[in-house]
Structures are given as C-alpha cells and as structure tokens.
C-alpha positions in Angstrom: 48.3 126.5 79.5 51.4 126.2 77.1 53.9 124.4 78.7 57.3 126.8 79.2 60.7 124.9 77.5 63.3 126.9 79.1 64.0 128.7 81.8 63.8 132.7 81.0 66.2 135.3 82.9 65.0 138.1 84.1 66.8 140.9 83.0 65.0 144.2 84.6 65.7 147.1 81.8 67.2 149.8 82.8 64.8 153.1 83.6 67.2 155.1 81.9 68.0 153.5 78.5 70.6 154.7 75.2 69.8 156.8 73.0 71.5 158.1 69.8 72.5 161.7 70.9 74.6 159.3 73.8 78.2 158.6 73.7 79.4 154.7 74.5 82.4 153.1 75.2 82.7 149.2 74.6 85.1 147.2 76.2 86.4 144.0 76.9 86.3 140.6 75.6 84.9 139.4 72.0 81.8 139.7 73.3 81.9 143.0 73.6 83.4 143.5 70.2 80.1 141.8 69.1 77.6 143.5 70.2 79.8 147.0 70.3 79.9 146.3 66.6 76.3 146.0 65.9 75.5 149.4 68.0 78.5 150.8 66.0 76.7 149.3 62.6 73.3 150.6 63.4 75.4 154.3 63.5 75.0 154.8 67.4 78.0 157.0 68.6 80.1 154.0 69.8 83.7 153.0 69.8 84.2 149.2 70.8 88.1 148.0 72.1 90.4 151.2 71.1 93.0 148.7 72.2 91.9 145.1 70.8 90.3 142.6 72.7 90.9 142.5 76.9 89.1 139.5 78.7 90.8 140.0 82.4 89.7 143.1 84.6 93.4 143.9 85.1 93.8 144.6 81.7 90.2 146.6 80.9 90.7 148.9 84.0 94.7 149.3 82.8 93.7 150.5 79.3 90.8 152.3 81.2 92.9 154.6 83.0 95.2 155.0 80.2 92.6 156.7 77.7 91.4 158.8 81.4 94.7 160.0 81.3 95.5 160.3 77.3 99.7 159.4 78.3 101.2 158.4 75.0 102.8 155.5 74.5 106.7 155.2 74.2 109.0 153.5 72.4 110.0 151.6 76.2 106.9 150.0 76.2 107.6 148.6 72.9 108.5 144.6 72.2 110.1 144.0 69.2 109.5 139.7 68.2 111.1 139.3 64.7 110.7 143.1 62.9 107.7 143.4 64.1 106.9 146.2 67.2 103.8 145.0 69.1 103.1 146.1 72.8 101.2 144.5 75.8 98.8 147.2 75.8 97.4 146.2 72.5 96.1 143.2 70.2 98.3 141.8 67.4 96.1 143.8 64.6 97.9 146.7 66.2 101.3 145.6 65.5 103.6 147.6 63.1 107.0 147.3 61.2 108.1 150.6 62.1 108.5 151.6 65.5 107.3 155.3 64.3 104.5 154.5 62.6 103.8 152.0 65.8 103.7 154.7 68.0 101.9 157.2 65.8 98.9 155.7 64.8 98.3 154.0 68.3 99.1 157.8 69.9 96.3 159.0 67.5 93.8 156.0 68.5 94.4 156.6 72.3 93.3 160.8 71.5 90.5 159.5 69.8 89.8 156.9 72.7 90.2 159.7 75.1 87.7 162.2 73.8 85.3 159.8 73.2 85.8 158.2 76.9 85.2 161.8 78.0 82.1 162.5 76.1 80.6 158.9 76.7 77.4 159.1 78.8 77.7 155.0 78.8 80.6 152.5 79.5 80.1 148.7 78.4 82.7 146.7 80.3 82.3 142.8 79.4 84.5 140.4 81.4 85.6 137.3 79.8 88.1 135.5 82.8 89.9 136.4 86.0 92.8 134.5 85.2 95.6 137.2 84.1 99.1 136.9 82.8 101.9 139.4 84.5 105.2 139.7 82.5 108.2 138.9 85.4 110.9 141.5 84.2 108.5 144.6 84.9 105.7 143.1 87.2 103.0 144.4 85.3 99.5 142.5 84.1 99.9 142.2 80.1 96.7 142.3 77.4 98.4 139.8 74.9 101.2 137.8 75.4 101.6 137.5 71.7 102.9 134.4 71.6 106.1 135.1 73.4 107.6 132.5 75.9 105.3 131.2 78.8 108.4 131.5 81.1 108.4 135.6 80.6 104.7 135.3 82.4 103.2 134.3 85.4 100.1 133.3 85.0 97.4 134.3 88.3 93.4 134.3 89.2 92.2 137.4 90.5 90.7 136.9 93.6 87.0 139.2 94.2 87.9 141.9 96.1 90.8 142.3 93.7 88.6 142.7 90.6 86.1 144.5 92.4 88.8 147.1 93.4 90.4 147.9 90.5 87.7 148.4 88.4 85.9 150.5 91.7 88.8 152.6 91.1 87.8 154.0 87.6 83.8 153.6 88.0 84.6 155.6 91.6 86.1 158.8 89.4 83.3 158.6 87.1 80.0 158.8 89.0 78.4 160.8 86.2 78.9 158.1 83.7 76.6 155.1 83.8 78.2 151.5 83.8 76.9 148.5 82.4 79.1 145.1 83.4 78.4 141.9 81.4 80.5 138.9 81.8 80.9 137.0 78.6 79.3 133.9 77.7 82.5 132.9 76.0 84.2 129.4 77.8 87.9 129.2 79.1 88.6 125.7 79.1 92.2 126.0 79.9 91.7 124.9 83.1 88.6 122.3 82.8 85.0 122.8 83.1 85.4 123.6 86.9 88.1 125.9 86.0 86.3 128.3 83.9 83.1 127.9 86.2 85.3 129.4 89.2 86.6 131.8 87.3 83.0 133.1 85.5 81.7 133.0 89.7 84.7 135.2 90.9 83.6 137.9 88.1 79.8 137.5 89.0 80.6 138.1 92.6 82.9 141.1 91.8 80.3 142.6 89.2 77.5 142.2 91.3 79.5 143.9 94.7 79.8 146.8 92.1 76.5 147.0 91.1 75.7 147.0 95.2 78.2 149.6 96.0 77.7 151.8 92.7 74.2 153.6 92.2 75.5 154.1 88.7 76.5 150.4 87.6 74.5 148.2 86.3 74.4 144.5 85.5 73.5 142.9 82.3 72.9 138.5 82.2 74.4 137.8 79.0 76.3 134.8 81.2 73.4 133.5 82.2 70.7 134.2 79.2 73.2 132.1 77.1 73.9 129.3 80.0 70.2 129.1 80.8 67.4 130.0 78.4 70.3 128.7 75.5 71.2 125.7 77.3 72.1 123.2 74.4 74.8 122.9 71.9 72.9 123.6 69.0 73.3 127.4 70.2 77.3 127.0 69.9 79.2 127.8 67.2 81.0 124.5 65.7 84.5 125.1 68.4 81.9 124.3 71.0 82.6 127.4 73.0 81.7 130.4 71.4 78.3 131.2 70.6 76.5 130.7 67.6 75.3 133.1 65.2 71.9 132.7 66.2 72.7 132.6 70.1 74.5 136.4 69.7 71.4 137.7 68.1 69.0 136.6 70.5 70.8 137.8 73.3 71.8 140.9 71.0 68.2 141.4 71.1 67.6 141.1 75.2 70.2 143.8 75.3 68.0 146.0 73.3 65.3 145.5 75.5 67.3 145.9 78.4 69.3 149.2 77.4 68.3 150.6 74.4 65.7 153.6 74.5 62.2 152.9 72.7 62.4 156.1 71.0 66.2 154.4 69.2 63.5 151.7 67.5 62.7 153.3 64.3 66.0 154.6 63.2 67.3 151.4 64.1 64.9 149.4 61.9 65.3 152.2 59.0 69.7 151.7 59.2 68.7 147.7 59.2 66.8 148.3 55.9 69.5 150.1 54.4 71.8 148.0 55.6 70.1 145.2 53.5 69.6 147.1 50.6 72.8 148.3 50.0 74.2 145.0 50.3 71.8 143.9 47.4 73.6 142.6 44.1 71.6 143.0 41.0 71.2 140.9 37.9 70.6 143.9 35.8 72.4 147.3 37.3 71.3 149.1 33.7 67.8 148.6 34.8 65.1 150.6 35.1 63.8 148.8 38.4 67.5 148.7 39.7 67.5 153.1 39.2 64.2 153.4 40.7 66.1 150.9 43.5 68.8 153.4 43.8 66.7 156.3 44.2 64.7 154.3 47.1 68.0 154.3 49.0 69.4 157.6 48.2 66.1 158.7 50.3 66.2 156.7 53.0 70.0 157.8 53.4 68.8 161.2 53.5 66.1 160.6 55.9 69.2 158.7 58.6 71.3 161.8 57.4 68.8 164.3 58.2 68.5 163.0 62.1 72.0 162.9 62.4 73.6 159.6 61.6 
C-alpha cells in the first residue's frame, strides 16, 4: 500500500455544478478575485468584485444589497483626501479626480453589477476576516479606509450570529439563486497567529449555520485544503501569507471538481489552448509556419465563438 503524505479534504461536489449558459457573481476577498478571474479568463459569464476587494461580511452583504437595489451613488458619500474623490464603498483603483467622472463611471459599474446580480444563477461569496472597521462620524462599516486616520475608525470583530445574519439577510431574498461561501486562505496577522485563527473560526461557524439553515448555500474548503493538504511553507508565496502560485492552482483545480459541470471540460481545455497560443511570440512572424500558426488559431477562435463565448 503506498503510504498517504497529507491529509486530503473532502470536498463533496455539488450535484448541481456551473455551466457556461450560467450567470456568476464573485465576491469578496483576493481570493475571490483569484479564482473569479480565472472563470472570467476561461470566458464563463462572470463578473468578480464590481466594487474592489471586501474581506469582512459587513462590507460584502453592504455592497450586496446595494447592486439588489441599483441606488446610485452621490456625491455625500464621496471623501475627498488630497484631489482625489474615493468612497468607502469602493477600492482605491476606483478613485477619480473628478467628482463627476467619480460618480459616473462607478453609477455605470453598479447597472452593470445589478443586471448581472439579477441574471446570476450562482453567487461566490469568499470571506477573508471578521474584523471590520466602522467610520465614527456616520456609524457605518467601511470597505477601505484608504489610508485615512485610525482615529476616524473603530475597529470591531463580528461576533457569529452577527455574520450569519447579515449575510441571511440577502441569501434569504434570493432562494432561487444558489450560494457558494468560501473563506479565504489568506492570513490576518494583525492580531497574532491566535488572532487570525479566531477570527477564520467565527466565519467557519457563521458559514457553516448558513449552509445548515439554507437548502441553497453551499460550502466550499478552500480554508482548509490550503491549511491541511498544503500544509508547509513551500506552498506560500515569499510574504509568508498569501498563497503561492502553485497552491492557487491546485486548489483552483478542487474548485473545478467541486462546482464546475463536466460538460464545461472541453471548452475549457480549448480557451486554455488559445489562451497559450495567443500568448506565443515568434522568432519569424513573416513565416510560413508562423501563418499556418495563425490560421490554427483563427479556427479554434471560431470553434469558442460558434458555442457562444
């Protein structure tokens, strides 16, 4: 018998899996950026963080609710630090000179957000901490502090039942969507080892009372697939706390077989190909090889295009 080197988490995959003709909404912490971005790559209808990153419930179930409800943004939510017009709503790659164009770019992304929410058969919510930061003049749990002054923020951990019923809230009004929660692999250190290992727990506990109360939500062990079967720091990247390269395609992979429909295999591997070849530099672009080349990807573009993609 060959002797087993790690211990493997079981991931049970889901009976009903993604497929292309599906709509899905990523969002969260980097993590879900990363694999978000892979689905989107591989030309699966996705969108991944309309807003920029979120790592604390408070904030995902915030911007949650705001693309349910499509309200546009206003210049009062604005902060201006310097001349530049950022919000707590959104990451600093969404910041603007121009209060206008602010306002109507991020009002166009939140329609977008919105129909696509509304159309989406799947939502991926990854949680990265249940620590949260609220902003003392209007009492209200911020995205991004964007560098502003600690003493503008109190910073609070969510307690269970607190994450568990804000994000019940949103999962509760849409039963015909399906919900997948992950919590993210990433480390918070601010607060020790011990620290980020309470917080991680208080998320498990509040994802798995969801999955419990919710015939419709799901759970998904990237936490523990990275903290288990990758247990050494060879599978970090070199700040010691996120994951490596290699560690985000393995558990990129478990994903797959957890979610992803069989029938999504093929198109997948034919987008992977053409991903490769069109990132191909040639020695000799006046070639005759490097035409027949071209013509080899013109066709498999039109075999994608012709299924939709």
């Amino acid at each position: 018998m060959i002797k087993q080197w790690q211990t493997l988490v079981q991931a049970e995959p889901l009976r009903e899996k993604i497929k292309y003709s599906n709509k899905i909404l990523f969002t969260g912490s980097c993590f879900a950026n990363e694999i978000g971005n892979r689905m989107q790559n591989l030309r699966f209808k996705t969108l991944v963080n309309p807003f920029g990153v979120l790592f604390n419930p408070a904030s995902i179930a915030r911007s949650l609710e705001r693309i349910e409800t499509e309200t546009p943004f206003t210049k009062d939510e604005l902060i201006k630090a310097g001349d530049i017009y950022k919000s707590f709503m959104h990451g600093s790659e969404f910041a603007s000179t121009s209060e206008i164009d602010f306002l109507n770019k991020n009002n166009s992304l939140l329609k977008t957000a919105s129909l696509h929410f509304k159309e989406s058969s799947w939502v991926v919510v990854t949680l990265g901490t249940s620590w949260v930061y609220r902003e003392k003049k209007s009492g209200k749990v911020v995205s991004n502090c964007h560098k502003l002054p600690s003493e503008m923020f109190l910073r609070e951990a969510m307690k269970v039942d607190e994450i568990e019923n804000v994000l019940s809230e949103i999962i509760k009004r849409h039963q015909n969507k399906k919900w997948v929660l992950t919590v993210s692999p990433i480390r918070h250190l601010k607060d020790g080892a011990n620290g980020n290992q309470l917080s991680k727990a208080r998320l498990l506990l509040a994802a798995n009372a969801l999955v419990e109360k919710y015939p419709n939500v799901f759970y998904f062990p990237a936490y523990e697939i990275f903290m288990d079967e990758l247990r050494d720091y060879r599978f970090y990247a070199e700040d010691m706390i996120h994951p490596s390269g290699e560690s985000i395609d393995y558990i990129w992979e478990r994903f797959c077989e957890f979610a992803v429909d069989a029938s999504c295999e093929s198109i997948m591997s034919d987008v992977n190909s053409l991903i490769k070849m069109k990132q191909h530099r040639p020695l000799f672009p006046e070639s005759k090889d490097y035409r027949q080349f071209l013509d080899k990807i013109s066709e498999l573009e039109a075999k994608i295009t012709s299924k939709g993609l």
